[in-house]
MARBA-3410 file (N, C-alpha, C, O; in Angstrom, 1 decimal):
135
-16.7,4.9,-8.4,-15.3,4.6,-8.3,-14.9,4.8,-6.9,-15.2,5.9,-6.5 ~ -14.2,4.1,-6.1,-13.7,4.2,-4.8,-12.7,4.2,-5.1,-12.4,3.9,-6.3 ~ -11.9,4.5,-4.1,-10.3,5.3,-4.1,-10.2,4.8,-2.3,-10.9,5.0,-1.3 ~ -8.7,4.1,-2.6,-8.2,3.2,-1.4,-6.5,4.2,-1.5,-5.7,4.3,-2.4 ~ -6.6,4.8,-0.2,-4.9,5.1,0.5,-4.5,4.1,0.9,-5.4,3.6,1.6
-3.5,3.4,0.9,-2.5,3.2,1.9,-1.5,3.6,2.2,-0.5,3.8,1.5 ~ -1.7,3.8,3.8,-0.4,4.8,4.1,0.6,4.6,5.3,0.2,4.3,6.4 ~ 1.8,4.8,5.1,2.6,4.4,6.1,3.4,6.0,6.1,3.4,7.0,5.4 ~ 4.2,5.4,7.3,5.8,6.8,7.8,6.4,7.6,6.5,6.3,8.8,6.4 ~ 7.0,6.8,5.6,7.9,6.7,4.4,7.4,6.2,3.2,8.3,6.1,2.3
6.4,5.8,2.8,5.8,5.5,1.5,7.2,4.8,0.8,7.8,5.2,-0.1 ~ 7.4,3.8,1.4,8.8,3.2,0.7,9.3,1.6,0.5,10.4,1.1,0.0 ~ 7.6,1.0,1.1,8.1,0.1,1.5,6.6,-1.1,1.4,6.1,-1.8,0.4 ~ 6.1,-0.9,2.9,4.3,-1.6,2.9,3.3,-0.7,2.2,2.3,-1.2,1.6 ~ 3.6,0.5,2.3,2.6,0.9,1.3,1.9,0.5,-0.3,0.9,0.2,-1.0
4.0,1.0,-0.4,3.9,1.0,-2.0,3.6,-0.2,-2.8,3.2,-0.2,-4.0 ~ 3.9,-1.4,-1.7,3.5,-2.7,-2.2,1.9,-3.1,-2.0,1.4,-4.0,-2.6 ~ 1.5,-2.5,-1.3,0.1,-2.8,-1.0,-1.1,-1.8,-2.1,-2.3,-1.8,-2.3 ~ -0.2,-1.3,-2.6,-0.7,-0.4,-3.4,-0.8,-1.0,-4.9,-1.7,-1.0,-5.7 ~ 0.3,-1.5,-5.0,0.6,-2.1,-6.3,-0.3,-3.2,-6.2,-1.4,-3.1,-6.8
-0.2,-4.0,-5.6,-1.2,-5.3,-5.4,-2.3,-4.7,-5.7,-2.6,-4.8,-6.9 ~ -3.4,-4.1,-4.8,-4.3,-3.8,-4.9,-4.5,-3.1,-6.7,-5.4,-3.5,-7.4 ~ -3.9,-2.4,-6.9,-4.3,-1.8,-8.7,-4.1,-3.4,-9.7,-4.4,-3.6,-10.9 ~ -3.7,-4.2,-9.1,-3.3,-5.5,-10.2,-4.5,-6.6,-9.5,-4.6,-7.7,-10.0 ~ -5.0,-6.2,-8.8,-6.5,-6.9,-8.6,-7.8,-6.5,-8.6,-8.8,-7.3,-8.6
-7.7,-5.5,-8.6,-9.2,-4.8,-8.4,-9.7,-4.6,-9.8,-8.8,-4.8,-10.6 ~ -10.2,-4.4,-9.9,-11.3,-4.3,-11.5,-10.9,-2.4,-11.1,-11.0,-1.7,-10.0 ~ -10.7,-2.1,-12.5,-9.7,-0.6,-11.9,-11.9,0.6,-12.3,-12.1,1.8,-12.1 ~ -12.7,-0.4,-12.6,-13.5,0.8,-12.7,-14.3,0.2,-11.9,-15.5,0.0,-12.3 ~ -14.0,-0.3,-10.8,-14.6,-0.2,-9.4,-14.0,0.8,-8.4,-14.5,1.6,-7.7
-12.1,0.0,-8.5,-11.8,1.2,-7.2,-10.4,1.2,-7.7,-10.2,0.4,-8.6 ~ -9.5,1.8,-7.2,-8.0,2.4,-7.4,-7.3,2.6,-6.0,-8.1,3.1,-5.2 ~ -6.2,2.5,-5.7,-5.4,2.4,-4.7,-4.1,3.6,-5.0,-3.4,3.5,-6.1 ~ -3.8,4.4,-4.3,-2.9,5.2,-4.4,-2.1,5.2,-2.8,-2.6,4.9,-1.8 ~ -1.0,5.7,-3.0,0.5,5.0,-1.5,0.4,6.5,-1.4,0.0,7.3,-2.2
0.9,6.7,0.0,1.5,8.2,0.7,2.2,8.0,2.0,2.1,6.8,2.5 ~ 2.8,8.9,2.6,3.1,8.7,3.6,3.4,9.8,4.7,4.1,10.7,4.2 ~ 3.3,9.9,5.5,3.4,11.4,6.3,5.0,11.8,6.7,5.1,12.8,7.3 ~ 6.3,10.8,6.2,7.6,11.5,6.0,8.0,10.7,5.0,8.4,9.6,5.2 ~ 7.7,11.5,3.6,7.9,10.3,2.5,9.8,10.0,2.3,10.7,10.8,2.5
9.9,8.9,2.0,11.3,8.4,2.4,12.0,9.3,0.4,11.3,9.7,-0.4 ~ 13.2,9.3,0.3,13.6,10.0,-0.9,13.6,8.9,-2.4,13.9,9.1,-3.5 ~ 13.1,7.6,-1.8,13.0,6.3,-2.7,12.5,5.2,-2.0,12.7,5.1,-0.7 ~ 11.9,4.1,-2.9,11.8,2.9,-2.3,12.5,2.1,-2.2,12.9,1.5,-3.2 ~ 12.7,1.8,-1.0,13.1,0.9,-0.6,14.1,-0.6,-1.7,13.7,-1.5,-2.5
15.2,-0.4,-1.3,15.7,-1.4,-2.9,15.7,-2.7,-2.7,16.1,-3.4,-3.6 ~ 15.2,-3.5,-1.2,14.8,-4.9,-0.8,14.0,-5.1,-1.3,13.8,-6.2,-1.7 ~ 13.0,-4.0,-1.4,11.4,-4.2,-1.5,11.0,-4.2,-2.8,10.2,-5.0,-3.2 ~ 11.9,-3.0,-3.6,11.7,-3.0,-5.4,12.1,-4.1,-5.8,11.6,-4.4,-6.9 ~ 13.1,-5.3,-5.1,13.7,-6.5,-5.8,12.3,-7.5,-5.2,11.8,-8.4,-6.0
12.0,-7.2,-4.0,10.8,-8.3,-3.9,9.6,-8.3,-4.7,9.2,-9.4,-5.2 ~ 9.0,-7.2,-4.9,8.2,-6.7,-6.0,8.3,-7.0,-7.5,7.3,-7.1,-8.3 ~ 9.5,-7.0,-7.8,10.4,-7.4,-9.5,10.1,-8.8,-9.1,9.5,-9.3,-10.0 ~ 10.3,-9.3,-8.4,9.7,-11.1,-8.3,8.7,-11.5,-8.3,8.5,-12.7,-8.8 ~ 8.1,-10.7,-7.8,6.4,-11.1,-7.9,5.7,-10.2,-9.6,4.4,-10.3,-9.5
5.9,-9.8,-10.5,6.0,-9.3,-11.7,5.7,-8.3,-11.5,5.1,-7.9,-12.5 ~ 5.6,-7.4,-10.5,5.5,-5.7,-10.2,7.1,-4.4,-10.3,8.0,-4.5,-9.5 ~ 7.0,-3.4,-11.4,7.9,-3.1,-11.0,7.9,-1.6,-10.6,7.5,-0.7,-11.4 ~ 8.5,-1.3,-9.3,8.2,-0.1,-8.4,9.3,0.6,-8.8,9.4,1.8,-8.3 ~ 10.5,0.2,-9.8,11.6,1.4,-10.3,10.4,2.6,-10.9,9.4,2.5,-11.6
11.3,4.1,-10.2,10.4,4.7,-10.9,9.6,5.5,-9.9,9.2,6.6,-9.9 ~ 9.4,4.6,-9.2,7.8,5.5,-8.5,8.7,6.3,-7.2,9.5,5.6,-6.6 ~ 8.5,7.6,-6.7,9.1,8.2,-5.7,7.7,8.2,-4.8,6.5,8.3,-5.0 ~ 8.4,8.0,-3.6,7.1,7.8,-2.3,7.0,9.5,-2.3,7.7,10.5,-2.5 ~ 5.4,9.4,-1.9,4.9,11.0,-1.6,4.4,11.3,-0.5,4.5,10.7,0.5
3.5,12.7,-0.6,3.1,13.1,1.1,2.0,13.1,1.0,1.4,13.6,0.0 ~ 1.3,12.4,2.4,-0.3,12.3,2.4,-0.4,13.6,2.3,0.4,14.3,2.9 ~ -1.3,14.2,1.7,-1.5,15.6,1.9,-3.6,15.5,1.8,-4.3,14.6,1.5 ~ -3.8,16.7,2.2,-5.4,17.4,2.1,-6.3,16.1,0.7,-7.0,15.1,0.6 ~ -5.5,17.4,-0.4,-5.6,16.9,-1.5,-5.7,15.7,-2.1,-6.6,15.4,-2.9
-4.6,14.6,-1.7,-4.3,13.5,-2.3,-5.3,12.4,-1.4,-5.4,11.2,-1.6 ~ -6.0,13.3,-0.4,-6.9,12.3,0.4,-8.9,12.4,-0.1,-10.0,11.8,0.1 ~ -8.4,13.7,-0.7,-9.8,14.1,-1.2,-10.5,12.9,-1.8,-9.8,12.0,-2.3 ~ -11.7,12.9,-1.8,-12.6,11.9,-2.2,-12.2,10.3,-2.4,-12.8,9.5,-3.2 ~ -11.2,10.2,-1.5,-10.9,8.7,-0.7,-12.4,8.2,0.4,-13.3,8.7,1.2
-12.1,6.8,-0.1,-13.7,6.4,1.1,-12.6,5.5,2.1,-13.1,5.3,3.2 ~ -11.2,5.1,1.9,-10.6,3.9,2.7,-9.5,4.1,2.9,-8.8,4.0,1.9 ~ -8.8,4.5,4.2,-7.3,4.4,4.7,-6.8,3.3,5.2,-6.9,3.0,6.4 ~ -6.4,2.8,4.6,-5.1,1.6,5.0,-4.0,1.8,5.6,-3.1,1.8,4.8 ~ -3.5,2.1,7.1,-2.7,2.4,7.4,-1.4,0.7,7.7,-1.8,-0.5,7.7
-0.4,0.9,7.9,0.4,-0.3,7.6,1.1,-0.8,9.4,2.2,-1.4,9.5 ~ 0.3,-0.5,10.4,1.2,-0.8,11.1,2.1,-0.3,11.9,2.7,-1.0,12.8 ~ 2.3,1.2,11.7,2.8,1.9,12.3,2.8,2.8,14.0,3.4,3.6,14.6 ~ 1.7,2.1,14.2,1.4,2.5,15.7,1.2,3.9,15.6,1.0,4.4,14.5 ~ 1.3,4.7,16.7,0.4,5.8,17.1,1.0,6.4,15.9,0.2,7.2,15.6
2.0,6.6,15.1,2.5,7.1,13.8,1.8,7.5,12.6,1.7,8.4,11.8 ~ 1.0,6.2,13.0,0.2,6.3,11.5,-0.7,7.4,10.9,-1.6,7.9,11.5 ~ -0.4,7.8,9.7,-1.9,8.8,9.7,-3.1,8.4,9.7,-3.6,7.2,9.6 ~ -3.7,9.7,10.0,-5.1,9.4,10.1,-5.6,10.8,9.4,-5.1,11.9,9.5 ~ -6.9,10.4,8.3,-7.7,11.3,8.2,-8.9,11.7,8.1,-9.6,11.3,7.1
-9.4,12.3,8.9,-10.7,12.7,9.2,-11.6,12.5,8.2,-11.3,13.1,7.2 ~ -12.8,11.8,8.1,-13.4,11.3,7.4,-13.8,10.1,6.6,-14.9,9.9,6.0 ~ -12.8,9.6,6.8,-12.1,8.1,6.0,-12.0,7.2,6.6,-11.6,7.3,7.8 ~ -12.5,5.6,6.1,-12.6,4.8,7.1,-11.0,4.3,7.5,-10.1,4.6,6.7 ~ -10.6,3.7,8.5,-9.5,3.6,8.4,-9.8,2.1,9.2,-10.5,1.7,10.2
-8.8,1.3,8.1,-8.2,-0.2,8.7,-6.8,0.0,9.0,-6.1,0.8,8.3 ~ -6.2,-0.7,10.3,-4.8,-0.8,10.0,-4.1,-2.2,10.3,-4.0,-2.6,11.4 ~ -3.7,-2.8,9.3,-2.9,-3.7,9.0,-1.7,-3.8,9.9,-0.8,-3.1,9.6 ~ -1.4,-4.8,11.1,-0.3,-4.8,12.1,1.2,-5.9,10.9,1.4,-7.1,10.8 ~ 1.8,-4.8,10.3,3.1,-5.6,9.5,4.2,-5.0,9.7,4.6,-3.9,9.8
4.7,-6.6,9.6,6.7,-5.5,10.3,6.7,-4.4,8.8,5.8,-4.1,8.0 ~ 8.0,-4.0,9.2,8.6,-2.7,7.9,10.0,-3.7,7.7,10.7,-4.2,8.5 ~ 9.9,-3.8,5.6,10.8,-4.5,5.5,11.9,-3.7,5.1,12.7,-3.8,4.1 ~ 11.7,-2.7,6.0,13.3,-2.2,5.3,14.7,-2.2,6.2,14.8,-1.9,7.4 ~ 15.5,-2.4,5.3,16.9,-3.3,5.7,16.7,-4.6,6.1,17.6,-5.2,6.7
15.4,-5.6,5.9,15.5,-6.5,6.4,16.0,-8.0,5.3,15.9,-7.6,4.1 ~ 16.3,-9.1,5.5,16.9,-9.8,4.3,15.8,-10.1,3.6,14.7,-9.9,4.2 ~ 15.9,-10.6,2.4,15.4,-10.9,0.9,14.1,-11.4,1.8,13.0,-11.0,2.1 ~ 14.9,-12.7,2.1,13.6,-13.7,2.8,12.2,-13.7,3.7,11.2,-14.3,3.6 ~ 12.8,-12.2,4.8,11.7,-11.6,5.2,10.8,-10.6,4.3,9.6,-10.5,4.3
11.7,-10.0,3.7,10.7,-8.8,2.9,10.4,-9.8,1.8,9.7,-9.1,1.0 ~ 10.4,-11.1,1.3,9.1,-11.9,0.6,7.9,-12.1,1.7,6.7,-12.0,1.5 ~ 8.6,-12.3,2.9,7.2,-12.9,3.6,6.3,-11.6,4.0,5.1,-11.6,4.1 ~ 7.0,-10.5,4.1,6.1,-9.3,4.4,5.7,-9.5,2.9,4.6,-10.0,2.7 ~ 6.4,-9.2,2.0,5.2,-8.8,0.3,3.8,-9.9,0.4,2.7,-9.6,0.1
4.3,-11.0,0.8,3.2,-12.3,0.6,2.2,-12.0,1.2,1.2,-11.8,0.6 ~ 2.1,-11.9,2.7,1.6,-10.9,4.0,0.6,-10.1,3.2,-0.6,-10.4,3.0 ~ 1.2,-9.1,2.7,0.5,-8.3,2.3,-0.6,-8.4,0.7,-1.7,-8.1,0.4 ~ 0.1,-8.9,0.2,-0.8,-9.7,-1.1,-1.8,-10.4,-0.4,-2.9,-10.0,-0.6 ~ -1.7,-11.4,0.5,-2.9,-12.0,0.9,-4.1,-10.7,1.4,-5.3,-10.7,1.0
-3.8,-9.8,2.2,-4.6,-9.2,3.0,-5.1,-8.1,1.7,-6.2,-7.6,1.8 ~ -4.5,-7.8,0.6,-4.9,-6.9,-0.2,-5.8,-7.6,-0.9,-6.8,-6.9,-1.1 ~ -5.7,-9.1,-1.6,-6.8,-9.8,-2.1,-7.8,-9.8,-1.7,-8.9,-9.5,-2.2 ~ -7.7,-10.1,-0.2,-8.7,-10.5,1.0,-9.3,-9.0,1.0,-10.4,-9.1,0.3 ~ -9.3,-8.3,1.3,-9.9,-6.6,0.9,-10.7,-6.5,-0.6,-11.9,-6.1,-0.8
-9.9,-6.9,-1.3,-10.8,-6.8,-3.2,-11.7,-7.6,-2.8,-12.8,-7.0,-2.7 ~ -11.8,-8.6,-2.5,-12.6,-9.8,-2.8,-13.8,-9.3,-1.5,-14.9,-9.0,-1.9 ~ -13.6,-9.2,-0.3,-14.2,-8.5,0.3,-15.6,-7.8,-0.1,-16.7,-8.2,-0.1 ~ -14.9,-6.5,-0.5,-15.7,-5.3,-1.1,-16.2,-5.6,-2.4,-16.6,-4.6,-3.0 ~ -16.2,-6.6,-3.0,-16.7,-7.0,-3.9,-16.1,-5.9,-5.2,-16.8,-5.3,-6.0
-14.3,-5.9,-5.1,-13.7,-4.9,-6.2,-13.1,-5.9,-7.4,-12.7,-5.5,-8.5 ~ -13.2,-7.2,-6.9,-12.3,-8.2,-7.8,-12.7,-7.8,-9.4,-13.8,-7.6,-9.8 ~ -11.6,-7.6,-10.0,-11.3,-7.6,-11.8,-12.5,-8.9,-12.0,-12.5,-9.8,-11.1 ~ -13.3,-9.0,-12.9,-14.1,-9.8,-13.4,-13.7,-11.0,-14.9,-13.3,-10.6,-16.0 ~ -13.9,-12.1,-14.5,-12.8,-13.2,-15.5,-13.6,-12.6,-17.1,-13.1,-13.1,-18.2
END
């Protein structure tokens, strides 16, 4: 089983969505995706929970958390979202980073095209690594 972080500033936003994607495509007993972030925000983001409720994911509920030691343990893949020299990093772990705006405060319209953005690149990763759910 592989175990995929992605992680941004605030876990509030590209993460959480990249996260969700990834658990609703991957064949879950290949690999699993869990969100963190190194200043987790006190909720997600409420542009982003409505963009996500559109695409049939729903993020009410989930509080962004802190990359920590632990929650990175026996991870093989960091996904960081873009955040420039911000981003975490942790030792050991391969790390990709994804260059995407942050859709927070931004209108409905853009934070679809960031979710879409990101669904493409998260498929493009399953399918990759050969994690795709099996028909």
């Amino acid at each position: 089983m592989e175990r995929v972080i992605f992680a941004c500033l605030h876990n509030a936003g590209r993460s959480q969505m990249a996260a969700a994607f990834f658990n609703q495509l991957a064949d879950p007993t290949q690999a699993q995706a869990v969100s963190a972030g190194t200043q987790p925000a006190d909720r997600v983001h409420p542009e982003v929970a409505e963009a996500m409720r559109e695409a049939g994911i729903d993020l009410a509920g989930l509080t962004p958390r802190l990359l920590t030691a632990e929650l990175a343990a026996g991870a093989r893949l960091l996904v960081t979202m873009g955040c420039g020299e911000s981003c975490p990093v942790v030792p050991g772990l391969q790390r990709e980073d994804w260059p995407l705006a942050d859709p927070k405060g931004q209108p409905i319209e853009r934070v679809r095209e960031i979710r879409d953005q990101i669904r493409d690149q998260v498929r493009q990763l399953v399918e990759t690594r050969g994690w795709s759910r099996r028909a």
